[in-house]
N, C-alpha and C positions, 0 to 999 in steps of 0.2 A: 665423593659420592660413589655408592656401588654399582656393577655392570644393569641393575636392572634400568629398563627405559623408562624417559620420563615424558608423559602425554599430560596433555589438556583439553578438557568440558566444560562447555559456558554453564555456567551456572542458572539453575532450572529447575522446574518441580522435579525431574528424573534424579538431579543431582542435589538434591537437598541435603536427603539423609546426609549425602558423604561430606557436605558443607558443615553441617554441624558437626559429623565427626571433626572435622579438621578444626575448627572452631572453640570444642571441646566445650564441656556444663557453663565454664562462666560466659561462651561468648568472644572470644578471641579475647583483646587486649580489657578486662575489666567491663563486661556488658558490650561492648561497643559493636558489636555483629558490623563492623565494617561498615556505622553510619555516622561516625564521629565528623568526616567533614559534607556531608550531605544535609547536615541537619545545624541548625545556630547553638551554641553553647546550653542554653534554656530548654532549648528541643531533647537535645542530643541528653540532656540529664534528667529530665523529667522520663523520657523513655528507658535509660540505660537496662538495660536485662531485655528481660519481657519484648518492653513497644518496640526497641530496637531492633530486636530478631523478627517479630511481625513486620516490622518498616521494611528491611531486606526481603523479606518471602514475596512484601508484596513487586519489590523492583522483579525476584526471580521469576516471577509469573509473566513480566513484561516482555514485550515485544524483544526487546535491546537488554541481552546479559550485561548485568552490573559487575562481571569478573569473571574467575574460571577458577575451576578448582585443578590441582595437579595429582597426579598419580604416579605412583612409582608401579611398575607391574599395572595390581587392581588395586593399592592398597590409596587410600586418600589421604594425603602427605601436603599441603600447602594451599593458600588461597591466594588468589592479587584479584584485589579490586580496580578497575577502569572507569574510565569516561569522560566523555566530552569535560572540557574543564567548565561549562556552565552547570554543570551536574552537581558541582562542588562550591557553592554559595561561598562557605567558611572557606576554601582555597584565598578565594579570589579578594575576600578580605584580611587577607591574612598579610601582617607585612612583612614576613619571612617568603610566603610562596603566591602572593599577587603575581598576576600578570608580568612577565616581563615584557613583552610586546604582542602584536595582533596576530602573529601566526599561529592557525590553527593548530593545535595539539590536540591527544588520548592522555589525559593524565592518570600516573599509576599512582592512585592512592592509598592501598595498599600492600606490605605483602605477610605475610605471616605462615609461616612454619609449626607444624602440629610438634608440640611435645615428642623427644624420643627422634627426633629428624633433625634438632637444630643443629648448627656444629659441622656437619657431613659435606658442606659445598656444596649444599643444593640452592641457595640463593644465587649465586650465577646461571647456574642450569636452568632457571626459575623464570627469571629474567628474561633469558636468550629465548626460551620457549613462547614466552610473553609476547616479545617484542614483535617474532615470524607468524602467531596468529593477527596480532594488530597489522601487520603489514600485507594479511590478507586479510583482513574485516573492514580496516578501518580508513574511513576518505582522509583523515589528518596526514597532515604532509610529517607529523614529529609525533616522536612520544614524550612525556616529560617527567621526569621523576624529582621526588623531592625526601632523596636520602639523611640520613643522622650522616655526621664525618663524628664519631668519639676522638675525645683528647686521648692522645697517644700514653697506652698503658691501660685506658679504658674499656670497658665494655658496656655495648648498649643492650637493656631486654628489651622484652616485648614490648614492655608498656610504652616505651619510649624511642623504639627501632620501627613502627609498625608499617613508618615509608620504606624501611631495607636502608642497608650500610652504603654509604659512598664507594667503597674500594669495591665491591659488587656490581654497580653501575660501571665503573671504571673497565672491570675485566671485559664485560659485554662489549666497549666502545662508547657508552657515552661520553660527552665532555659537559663541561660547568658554563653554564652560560650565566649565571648569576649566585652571588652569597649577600645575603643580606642580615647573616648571621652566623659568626666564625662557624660551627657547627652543621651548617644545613644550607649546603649546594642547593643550586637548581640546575636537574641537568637535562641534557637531551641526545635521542640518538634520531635520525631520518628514516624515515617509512618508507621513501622514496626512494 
């Protein structure tokens, strides 16, 4: 990553614009404006484009930012999406990233890098930046991520990295408290 600093803004009417920059025409990952686990399979593709990005504007306008967008300088370079893990219906059904147990969590659902930035190690810095605003927002005693681990020699894109890489979580300090599928940890680091 380069000497410039890297800050974060919850995401908000202020911060739109720079959301969709960062997002880009299709929407992040294939329409998905970062409602893919907020919304049930049915939902979540009946909307894809359009209702999706209307779905987000409308959480942006809410009380409680649904993520933050990152900047490098001014320039708007990445998003991660947050929240309570009841926020995340599809999580919680999910038998990859169900519940492991009743401790409260912020789960990072997702994180996505703007074209032209990916590559640079900014997903650790992303991360770490992440984790020190939730540790001042957020009442959860944990954060919880649910990173891709790629078979070694691989690479994951967007469409399919959009929780972020295991070895990324890894650098920051989390650890694995559950796999319920070779490919995809479940992990956490303390807020407390």
């Amino acid at each position: 990553m380069s000497t410039k600093k890297l800050t974060l803004s919850p995401l908000s009417e202020k911060t739109w614009a720079d959301f969709e920059s960062v997002m880009g025409r299709s929407g992040g990952a294939s329409g998905c404006w970062c409602m893919h686990w907020r919304l049930s399979m049915l939902e979540f593709m009946k909307n894809k484009g359009r209702g999706n990005k209307a779905a987000m504007r409308e959480l942006a306008l809410a009380d409680r930012a649904p993520g933050v967008v990152a900047y490098l300088d001014d320039e708007p370079v990445a998003w991660c999406g947050f929240g309570d893990r009841s926020d995340y219906p599809r999580m919680q059904r999910s038998s990859v990233m169900k519940p492991v147990d009743e401790a409260e969590v912020v789960s990072l659902s997702c994180l996505y890098i703007k074209k032209g930035h990916r590559g640079a190690g900014l997903s650790t810095a992303l991360i770490s930046a992440v984790c020190d605003h939730l540790a001042g927002t957020s009442s959860a005693d944990w954060v919880e991520a649910y990173p891709v681990e790629p078979a070694q020699g691989r690479k994951a894109g967007a469409d399919n990295a959009m929780t972020g890489i295991a070895s990324a979580f890894l650098e920051v300090g989390f650890t694995e408290v559950a796999r319920r599928r070779p490919d995809r940890p479940v992990m956490r680091l303390p807020l407390r």
